[in-house]
FILUM-469958 format. One line per 8 residues: number of its first residue (from 1); for each residue x, z, y of C-alpha. Coordinates in nm, 4 decimals, always signed. Layout:
! residues N
NUM	X/Z/Y ~ ...
! end
This chain:
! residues 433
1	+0.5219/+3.1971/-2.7530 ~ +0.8933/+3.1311/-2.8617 ~ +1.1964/+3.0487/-2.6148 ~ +1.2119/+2.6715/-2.7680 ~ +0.8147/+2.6713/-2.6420 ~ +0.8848/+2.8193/-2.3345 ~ +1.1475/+2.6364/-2.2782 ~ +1.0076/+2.3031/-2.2987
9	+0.7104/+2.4490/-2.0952 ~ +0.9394/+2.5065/-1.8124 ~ +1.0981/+2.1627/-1.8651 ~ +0.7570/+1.9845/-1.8378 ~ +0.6849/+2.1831/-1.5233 ~ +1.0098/+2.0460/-1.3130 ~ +0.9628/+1.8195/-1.0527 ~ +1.2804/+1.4992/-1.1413
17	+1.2905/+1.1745/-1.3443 ~ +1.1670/+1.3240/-1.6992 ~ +0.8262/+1.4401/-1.5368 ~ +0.7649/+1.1557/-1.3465 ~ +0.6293/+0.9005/-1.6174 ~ +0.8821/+0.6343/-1.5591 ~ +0.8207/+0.3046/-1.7172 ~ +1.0415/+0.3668/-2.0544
25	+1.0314/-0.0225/-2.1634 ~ +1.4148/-0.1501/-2.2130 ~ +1.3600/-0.4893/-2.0217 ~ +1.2638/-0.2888/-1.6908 ~ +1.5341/-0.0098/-1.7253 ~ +1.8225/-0.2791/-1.7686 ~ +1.6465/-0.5152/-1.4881 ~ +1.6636/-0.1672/-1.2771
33	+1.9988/-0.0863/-1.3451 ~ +2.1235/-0.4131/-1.2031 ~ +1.9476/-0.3747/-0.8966 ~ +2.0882/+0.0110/-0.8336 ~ +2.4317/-0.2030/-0.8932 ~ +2.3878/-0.4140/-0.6183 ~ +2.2837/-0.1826/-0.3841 ~ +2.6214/-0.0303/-0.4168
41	+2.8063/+0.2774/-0.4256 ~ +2.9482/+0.3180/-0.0382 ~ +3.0014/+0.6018/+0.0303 ~ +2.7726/+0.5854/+0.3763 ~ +2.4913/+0.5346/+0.1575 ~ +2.2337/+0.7833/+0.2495 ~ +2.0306/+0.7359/-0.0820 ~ +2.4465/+0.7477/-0.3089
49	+2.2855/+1.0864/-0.4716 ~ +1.9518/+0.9681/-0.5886 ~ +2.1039/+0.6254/-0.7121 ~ +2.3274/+0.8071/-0.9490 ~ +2.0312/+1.0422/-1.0095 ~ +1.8421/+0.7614/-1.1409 ~ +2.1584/+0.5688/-1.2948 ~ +2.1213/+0.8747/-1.4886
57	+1.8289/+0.8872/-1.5980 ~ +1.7998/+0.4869/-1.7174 ~ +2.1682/+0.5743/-1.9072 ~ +2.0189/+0.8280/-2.1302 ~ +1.6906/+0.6413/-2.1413 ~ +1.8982/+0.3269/-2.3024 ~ +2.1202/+0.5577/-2.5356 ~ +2.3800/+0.6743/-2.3403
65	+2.3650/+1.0254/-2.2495 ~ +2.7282/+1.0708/-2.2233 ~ +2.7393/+0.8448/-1.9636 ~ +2.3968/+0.9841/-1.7937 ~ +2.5653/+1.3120/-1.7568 ~ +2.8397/+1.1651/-1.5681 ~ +2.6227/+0.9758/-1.3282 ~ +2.3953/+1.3190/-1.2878
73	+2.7339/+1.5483/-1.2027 ~ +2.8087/+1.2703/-0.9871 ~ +2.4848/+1.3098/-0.7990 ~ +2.5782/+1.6801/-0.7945 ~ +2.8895/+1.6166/-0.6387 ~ +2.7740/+1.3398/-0.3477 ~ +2.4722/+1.5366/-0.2521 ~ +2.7420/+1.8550/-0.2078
81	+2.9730/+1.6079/-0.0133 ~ +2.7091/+1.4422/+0.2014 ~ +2.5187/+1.7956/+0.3184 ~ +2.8415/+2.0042/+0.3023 ~ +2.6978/+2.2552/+0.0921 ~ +2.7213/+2.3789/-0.2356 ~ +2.3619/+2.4267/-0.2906 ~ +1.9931/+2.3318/-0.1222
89	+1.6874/+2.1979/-0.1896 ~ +1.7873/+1.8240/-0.2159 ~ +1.9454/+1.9393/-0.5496 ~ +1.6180/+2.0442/-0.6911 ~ +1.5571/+1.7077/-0.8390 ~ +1.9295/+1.6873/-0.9571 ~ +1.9180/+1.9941/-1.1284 ~ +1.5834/+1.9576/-1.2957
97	+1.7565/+1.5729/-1.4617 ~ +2.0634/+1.7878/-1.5847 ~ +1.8330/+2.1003/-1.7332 ~ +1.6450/+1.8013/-1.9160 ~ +1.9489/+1.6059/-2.0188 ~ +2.1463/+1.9296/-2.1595 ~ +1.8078/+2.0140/-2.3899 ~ +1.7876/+1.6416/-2.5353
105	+2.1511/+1.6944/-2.5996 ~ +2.0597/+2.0332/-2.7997 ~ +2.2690/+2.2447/-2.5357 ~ +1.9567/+2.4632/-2.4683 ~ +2.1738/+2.7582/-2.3047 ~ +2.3109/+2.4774/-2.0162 ~ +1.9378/+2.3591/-1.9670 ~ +1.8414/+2.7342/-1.9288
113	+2.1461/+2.7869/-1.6567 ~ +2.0082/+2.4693/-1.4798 ~ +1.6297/+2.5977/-1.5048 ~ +1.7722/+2.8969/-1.3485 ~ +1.9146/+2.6899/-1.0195 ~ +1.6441/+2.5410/-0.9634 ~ +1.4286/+2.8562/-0.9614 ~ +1.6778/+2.9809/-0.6996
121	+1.6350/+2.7025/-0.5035 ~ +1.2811/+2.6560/-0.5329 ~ +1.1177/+2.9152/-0.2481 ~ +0.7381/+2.7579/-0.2715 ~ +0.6124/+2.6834/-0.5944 ~ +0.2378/+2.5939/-0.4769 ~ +0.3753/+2.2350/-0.2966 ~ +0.6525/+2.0012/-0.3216
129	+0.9816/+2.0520/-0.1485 ~ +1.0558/+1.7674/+0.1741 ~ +1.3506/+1.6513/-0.0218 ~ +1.1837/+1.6255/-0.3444 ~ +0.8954/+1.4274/-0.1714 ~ +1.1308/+1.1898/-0.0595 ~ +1.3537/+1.1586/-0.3687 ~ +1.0473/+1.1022/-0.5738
137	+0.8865/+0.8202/-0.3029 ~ +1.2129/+0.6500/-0.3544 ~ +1.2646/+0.6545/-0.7438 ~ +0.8895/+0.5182/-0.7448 ~ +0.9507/+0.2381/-0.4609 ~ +1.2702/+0.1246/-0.6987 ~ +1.0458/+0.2311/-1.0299 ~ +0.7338/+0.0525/-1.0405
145	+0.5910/-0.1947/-0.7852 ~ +0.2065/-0.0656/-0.9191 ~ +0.2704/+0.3214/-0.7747 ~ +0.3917/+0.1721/-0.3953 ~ +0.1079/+0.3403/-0.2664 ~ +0.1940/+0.6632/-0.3834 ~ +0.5282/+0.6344/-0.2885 ~ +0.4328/+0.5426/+0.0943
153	+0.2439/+0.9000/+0.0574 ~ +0.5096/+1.1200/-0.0756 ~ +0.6957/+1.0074/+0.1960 ~ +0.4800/+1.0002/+0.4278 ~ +0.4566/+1.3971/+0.2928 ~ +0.8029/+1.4762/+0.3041 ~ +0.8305/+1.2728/+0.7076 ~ +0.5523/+1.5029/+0.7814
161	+0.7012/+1.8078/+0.6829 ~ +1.0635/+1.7285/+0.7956 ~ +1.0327/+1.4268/+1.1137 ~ +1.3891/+1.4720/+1.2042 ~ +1.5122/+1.2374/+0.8643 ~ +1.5778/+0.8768/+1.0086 ~ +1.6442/+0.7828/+0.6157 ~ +1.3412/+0.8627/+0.5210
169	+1.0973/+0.6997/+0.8285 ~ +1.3375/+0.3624/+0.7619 ~ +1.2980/+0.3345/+0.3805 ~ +0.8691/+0.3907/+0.4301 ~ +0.9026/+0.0891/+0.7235 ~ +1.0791/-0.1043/+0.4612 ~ +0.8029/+0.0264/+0.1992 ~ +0.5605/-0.0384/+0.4027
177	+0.6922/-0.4346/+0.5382 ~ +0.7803/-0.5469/+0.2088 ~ +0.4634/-0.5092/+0.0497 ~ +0.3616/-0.7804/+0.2561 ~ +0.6996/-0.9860/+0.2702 ~ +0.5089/-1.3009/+0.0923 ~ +0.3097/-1.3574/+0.4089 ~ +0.4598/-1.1693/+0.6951
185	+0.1328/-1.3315/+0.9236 ~ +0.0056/-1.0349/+0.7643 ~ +0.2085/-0.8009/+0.9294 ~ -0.0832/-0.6051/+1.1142 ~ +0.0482/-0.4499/+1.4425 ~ +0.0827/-0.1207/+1.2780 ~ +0.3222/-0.2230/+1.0472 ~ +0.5038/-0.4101/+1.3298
193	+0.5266/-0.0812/+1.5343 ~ +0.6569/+0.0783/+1.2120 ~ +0.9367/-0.1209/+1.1538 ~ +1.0014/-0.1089/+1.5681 ~ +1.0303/+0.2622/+1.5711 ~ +1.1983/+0.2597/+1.2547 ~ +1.4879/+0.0509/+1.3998 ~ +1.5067/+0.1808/+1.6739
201	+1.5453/+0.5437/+1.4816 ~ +1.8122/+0.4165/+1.2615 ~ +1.9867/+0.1655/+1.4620 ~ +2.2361/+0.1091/+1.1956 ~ +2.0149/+0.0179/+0.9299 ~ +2.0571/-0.3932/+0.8981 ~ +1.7582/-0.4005/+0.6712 ~ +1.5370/-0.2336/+0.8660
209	+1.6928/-0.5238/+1.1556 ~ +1.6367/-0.7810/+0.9578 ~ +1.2491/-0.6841/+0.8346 ~ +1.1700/-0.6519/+1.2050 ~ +1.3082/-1.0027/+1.2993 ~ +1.0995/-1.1439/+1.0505 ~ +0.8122/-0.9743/+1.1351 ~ +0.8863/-1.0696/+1.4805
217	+0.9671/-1.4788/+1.3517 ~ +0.5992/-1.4371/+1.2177 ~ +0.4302/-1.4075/+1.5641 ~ +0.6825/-1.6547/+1.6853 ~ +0.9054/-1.4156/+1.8994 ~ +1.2240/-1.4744/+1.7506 ~ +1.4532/-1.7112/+1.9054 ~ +1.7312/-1.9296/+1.7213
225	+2.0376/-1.7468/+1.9174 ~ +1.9198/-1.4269/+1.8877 ~ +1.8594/-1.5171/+1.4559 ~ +2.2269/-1.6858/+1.4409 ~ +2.3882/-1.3141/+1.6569 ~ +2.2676/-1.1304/+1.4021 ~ +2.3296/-1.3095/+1.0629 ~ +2.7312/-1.2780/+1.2333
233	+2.6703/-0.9259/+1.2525 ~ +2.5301/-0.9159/+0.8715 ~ +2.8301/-1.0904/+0.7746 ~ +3.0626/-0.8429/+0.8589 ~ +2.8595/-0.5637/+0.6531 ~ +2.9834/-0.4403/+0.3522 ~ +2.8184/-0.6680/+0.0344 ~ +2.5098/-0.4779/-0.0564
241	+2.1441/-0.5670/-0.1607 ~ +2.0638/-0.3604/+0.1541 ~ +2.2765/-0.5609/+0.3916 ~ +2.0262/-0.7600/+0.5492 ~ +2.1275/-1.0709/+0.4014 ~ +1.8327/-1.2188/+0.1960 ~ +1.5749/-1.1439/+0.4608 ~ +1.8345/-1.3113/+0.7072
249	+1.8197/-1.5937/+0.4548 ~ +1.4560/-1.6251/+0.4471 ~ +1.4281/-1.6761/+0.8227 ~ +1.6814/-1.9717/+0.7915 ~ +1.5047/-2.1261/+0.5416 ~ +1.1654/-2.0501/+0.7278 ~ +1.2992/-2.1077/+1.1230 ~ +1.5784/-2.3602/+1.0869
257	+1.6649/-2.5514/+0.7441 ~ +1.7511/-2.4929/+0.3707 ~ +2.0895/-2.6313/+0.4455 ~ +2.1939/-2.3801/+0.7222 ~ +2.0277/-2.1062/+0.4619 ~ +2.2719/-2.2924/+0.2337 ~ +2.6052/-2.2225/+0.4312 ~ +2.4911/-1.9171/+0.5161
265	+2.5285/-1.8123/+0.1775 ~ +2.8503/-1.9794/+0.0547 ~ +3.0317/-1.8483/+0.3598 ~ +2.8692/-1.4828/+0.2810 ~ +3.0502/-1.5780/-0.1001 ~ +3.3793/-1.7116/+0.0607 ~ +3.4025/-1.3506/+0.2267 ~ +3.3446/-1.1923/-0.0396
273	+3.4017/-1.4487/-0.3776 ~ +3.3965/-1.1676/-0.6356 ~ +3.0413/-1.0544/-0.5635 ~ +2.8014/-1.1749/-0.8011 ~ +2.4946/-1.0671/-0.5451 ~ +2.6025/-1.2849/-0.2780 ~ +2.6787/-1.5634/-0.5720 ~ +2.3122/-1.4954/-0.6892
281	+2.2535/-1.5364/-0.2661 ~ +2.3572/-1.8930/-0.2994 ~ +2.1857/-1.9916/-0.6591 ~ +1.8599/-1.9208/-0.4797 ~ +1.9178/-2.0876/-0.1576 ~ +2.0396/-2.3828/-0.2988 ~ +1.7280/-2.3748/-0.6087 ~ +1.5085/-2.3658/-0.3015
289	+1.6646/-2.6872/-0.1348 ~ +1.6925/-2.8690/-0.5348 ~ +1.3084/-2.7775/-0.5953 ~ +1.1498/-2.8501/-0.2602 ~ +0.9247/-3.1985/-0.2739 ~ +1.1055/-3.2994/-0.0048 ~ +1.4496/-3.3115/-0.1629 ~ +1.5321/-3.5581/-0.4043
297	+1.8610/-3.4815/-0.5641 ~ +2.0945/-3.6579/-0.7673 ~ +2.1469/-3.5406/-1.1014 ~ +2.4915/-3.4086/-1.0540 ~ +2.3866/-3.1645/-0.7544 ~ +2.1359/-3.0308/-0.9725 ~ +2.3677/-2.9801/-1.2832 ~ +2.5864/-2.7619/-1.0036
305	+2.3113/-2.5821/-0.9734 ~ +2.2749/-2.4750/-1.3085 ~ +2.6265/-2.4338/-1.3557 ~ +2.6160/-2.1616/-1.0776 ~ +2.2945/-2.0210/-1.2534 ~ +2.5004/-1.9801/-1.5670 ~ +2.7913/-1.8179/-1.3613 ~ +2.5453/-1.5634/-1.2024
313	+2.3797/-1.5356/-1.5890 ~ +2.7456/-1.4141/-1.7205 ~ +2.7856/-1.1645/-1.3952 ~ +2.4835/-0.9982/-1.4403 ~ +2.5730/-1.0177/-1.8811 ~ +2.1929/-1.2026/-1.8589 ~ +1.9304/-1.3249/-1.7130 ~ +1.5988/-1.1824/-1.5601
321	+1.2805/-1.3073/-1.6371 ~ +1.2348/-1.4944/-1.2702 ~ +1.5878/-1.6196/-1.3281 ~ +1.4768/-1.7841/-1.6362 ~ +1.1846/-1.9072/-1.5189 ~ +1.3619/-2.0845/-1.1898 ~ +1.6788/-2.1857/-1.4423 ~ +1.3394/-2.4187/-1.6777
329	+1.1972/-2.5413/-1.3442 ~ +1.5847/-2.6597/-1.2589 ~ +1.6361/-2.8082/-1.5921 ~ +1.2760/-3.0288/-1.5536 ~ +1.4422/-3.2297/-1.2878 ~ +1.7250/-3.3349/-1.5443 ~ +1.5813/-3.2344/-1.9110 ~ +1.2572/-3.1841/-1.9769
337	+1.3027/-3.0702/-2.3241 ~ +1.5109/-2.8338/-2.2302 ~ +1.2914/-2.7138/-1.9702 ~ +1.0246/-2.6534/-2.2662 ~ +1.2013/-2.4727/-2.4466 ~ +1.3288/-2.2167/-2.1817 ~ +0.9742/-2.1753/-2.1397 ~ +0.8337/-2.1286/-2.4633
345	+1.1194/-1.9323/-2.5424 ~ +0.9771/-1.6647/-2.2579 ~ +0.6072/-1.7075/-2.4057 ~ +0.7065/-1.5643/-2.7089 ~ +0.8106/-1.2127/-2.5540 ~ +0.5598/-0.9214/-2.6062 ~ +0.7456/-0.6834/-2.3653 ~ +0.6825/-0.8313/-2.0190
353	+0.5597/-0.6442/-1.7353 ~ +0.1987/-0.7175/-1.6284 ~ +0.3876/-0.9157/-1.3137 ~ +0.6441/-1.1175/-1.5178 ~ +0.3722/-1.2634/-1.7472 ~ +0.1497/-1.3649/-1.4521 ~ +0.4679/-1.5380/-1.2903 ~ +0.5436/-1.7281/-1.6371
361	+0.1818/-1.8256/-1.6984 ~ +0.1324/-1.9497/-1.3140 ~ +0.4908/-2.1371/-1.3162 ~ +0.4212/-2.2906/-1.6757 ~ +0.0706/-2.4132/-1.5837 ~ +0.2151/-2.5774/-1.2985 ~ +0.5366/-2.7139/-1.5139 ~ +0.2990/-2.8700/-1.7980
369	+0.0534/-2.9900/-1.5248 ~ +0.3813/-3.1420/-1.3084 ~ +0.5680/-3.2797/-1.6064 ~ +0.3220/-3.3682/-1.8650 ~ +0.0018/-3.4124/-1.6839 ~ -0.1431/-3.1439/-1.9214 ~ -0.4187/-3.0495/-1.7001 ~ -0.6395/-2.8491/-1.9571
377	-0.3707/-2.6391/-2.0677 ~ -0.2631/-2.6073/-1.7147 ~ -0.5544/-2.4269/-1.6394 ~ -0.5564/-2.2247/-1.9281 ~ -0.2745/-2.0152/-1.8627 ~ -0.3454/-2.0282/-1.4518 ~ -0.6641/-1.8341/-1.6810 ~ -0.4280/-1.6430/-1.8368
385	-0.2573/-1.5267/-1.5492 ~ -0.5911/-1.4422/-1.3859 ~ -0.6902/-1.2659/-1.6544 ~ -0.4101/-1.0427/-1.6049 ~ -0.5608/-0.7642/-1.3373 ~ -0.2804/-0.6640/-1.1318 ~ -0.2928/-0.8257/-0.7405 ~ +0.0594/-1.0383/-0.7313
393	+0.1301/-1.3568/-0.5220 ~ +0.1635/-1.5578/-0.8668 ~ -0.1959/-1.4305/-0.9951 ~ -0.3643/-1.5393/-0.6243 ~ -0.1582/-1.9226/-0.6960 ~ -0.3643/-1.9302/-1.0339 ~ -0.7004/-1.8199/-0.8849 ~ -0.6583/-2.0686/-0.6237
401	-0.5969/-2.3327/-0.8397 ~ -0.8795/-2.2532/-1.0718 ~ -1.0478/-2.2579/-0.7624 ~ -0.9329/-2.5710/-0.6556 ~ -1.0593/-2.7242/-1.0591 ~ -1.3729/-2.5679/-0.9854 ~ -1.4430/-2.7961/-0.6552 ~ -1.2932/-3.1243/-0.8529
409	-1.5857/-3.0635/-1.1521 ~ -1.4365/-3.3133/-1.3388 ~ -1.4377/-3.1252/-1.6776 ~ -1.8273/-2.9578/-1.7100 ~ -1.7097/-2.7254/-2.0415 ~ -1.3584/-2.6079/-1.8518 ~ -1.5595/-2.5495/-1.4812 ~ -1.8166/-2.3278/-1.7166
417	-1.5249/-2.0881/-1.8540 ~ -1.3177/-2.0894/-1.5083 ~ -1.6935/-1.9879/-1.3238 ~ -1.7377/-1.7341/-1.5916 ~ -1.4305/-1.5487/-1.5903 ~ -1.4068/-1.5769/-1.1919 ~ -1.7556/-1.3693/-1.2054 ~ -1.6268/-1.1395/-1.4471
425	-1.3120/-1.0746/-1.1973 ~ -1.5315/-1.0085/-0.9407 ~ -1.3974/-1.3153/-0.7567 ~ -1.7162/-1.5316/-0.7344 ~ -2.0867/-1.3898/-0.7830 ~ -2.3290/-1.3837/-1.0555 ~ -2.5891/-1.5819/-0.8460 ~ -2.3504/-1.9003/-0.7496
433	-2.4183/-2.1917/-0.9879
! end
């Protein structure tokens, strides 16, 4: 075998982002790298090492490997800071990114010196380290929303092994909560305990706070005083996805009104008026008052919605595919054209994730249907969206809809295809007529 074989072989064999088959697609890695912006770079951060780890990695994935390796020494360096050590286990995965990175840069005697640390460090070959366990379960809870339920087991793996991490038991409560934020009645007592023990582990952690408030609004043990204490106390945080604040919102929205979520928000924003997360904060809460059936705005409030939209669009140097989505179902209120053409604009894209394209079928059925009265083509893309076999809230909206056209019968050839492809999902059986 020759060294470049051998080497490559020994590559393949780490355990760190470049063995972990990461979704390579562009649109994901930039949407990812946003979201690793906004949780911030504070230096309390437990997780500051494996967010420039996988900074990193998404750098050199887009073309950048210059700026990858600075991200990767900078994981070097904050894991070294935060365990006061020059060297340990939790570098494993570090090390393994840079021994990749230095061999796609053709510096195959640096990859070799990094292959060489992580043999050092790595004492068991026959099972994953703790700290690799737990690095991995996070890179896949940030990664890809389809492998959750391997990432509740690797850390589940690395609690196991090592209890005495707070970090780790908080971020498998949030795992664990969130996969079930959309209906938080849900929450079965398990879960509940989870998130109990978890906050009561890592007192600190506002997130973890705020999931357990919510959890605890959903069985109607949450009282108004107790909600307004604690949206003070997330106030004063430092600005970070992870604050607590859009769980904090979603109770006020849920347990008191879209207007108090409202100036919740834009006094977050006055705080802080720079961030473009907490200016995001405020483009959803007020989208939320703006498209709710009760509301019926005048034109200019909805254009300063927009405006704020395009604000947020120019902070974040574009737009997500939800963003887009919610900007078409603003502009409907005040331009249906333009609405259209957001959306058809997003139909043409071959490179959505299996999610995204169930949201924009289930949102433009309902926006044709709404607007236009287009009630066969409605429910051909809630079809569409059905079709499309990954379990999301917006692919459970279009089966209950076709559900819904099924009961109504009032188009025989339509209630024929809809009965047919619900048998073929497995969501109605062969025998029912």
């Amino acid at each position: 075998m020759s060294s470049a074989q051998s080497l490559e072989n020994k590559l393949k064999a780490l355990q760190c982002h470049f063995t972990w088959d990461l979704d390579p697609r562009k649109p994901r890695l930039i949407t990812l790298q946003k979201i690793l912006e906004d949780i911030g770079t504070d230096e309390g951060n437990f997780w500051l090492g494996p967010i420039y780890n996988l900074q990193g990695f998404i750098q050199n994935q887009l073309g950048s490997p210059e700026e990858a390796l600075s991200s990767f020494n900078q994981a070097t360096e904050t894991f070294q800071r935060q365990k006061h050590a020059d060297e340990g286990p939790w570098l494993m995965v570090n090390f393994g990114n840079l021994a990749w990175l230095h061999h796609l840069m053709g510096e195959d005697e640096k990859s070799q010196d990094y292959l060489s640390k992580v043999d050092a460090l790595q004492k068991k070959k026959e099972e994953l380290h703790p700290e690799v366990c737990a690095e991995k379960a996070w890179t896949l809870m940030k990664f890809d929303k389809e492998k959750e339920q391997q990432a509740a087991e690797l850390f589940q793996r690395a609690i196991q092994m090592q209890p005495d991490v707070v970090e780790w038991q908080s971020s498998y409560a949030i795992l664990r909560a969130e996969a079930v934020k959309d209906n938080l009645k849900k929450l079965y007592t398990e879960k509940l305990e989870i998130l109990r023990s978890a906050k009561e582990r890592d007192p600190d952690n506002l997130y973890v706070a705020a999931l357990y408030l919510e959890a605890r609004a959903a069985k109607e043990e949450l009282s108004q005083g107790e909600l307004e204490m604690f949206a003070k106390k997330v106030l004063k945080a430092p600005v970070s996805s992870y604050s607590g604040l859009i769980p904090v919102l979603r109770l006020y929205r849920n347990y008191k009104s879209k207007d108090d979520a409202v100036k919740l928000a834009k006094e977050a924003l006055r705080t802080h008026p720079d961030s473009r997360y907490l200016k995001r904060s405020v483009a959803i809460c007020l989208t939320r008052k703006v498209l709710s059936p009760e509301y019926n705005p005048e034109s200019l409030a909805i254009q300063d919605v927009i405006d704020l939209w395009e604000e947020v669009k120019e902070a974040y140097h574009g737009s997500s595919t939800k963003d887009q989505i919610t900007l078409a179902d603003i502009y409907s209120k005040v331009d249906k054209g333009k609405a259209d053409r957001v959306y058809k604009e997003l139909l043409k894209k071959n490179n959505l994730e299996p999610g995204e394209q169930q949201m924009l079928y289930n949102r433009y059925a309902k926006h044709i249907y709404f607007t236009r009265n287009e009630k066969v083509e409605s429910t051909e893309y809630h079809m569409k969206a059905a079709e499309i076999e990954v379990e999301s809230n917006s692919r459970q909206k279009s089966l209950t809809e076709l559900e819904k056209t099924l009961k109504r019968n009032e188009d025989p050839e339509m209630c024929r295809m809809i009965r047919e492809l619900l048998i073929r999902l497995g969501k109605l059986p062969e025998t029912q007529n």
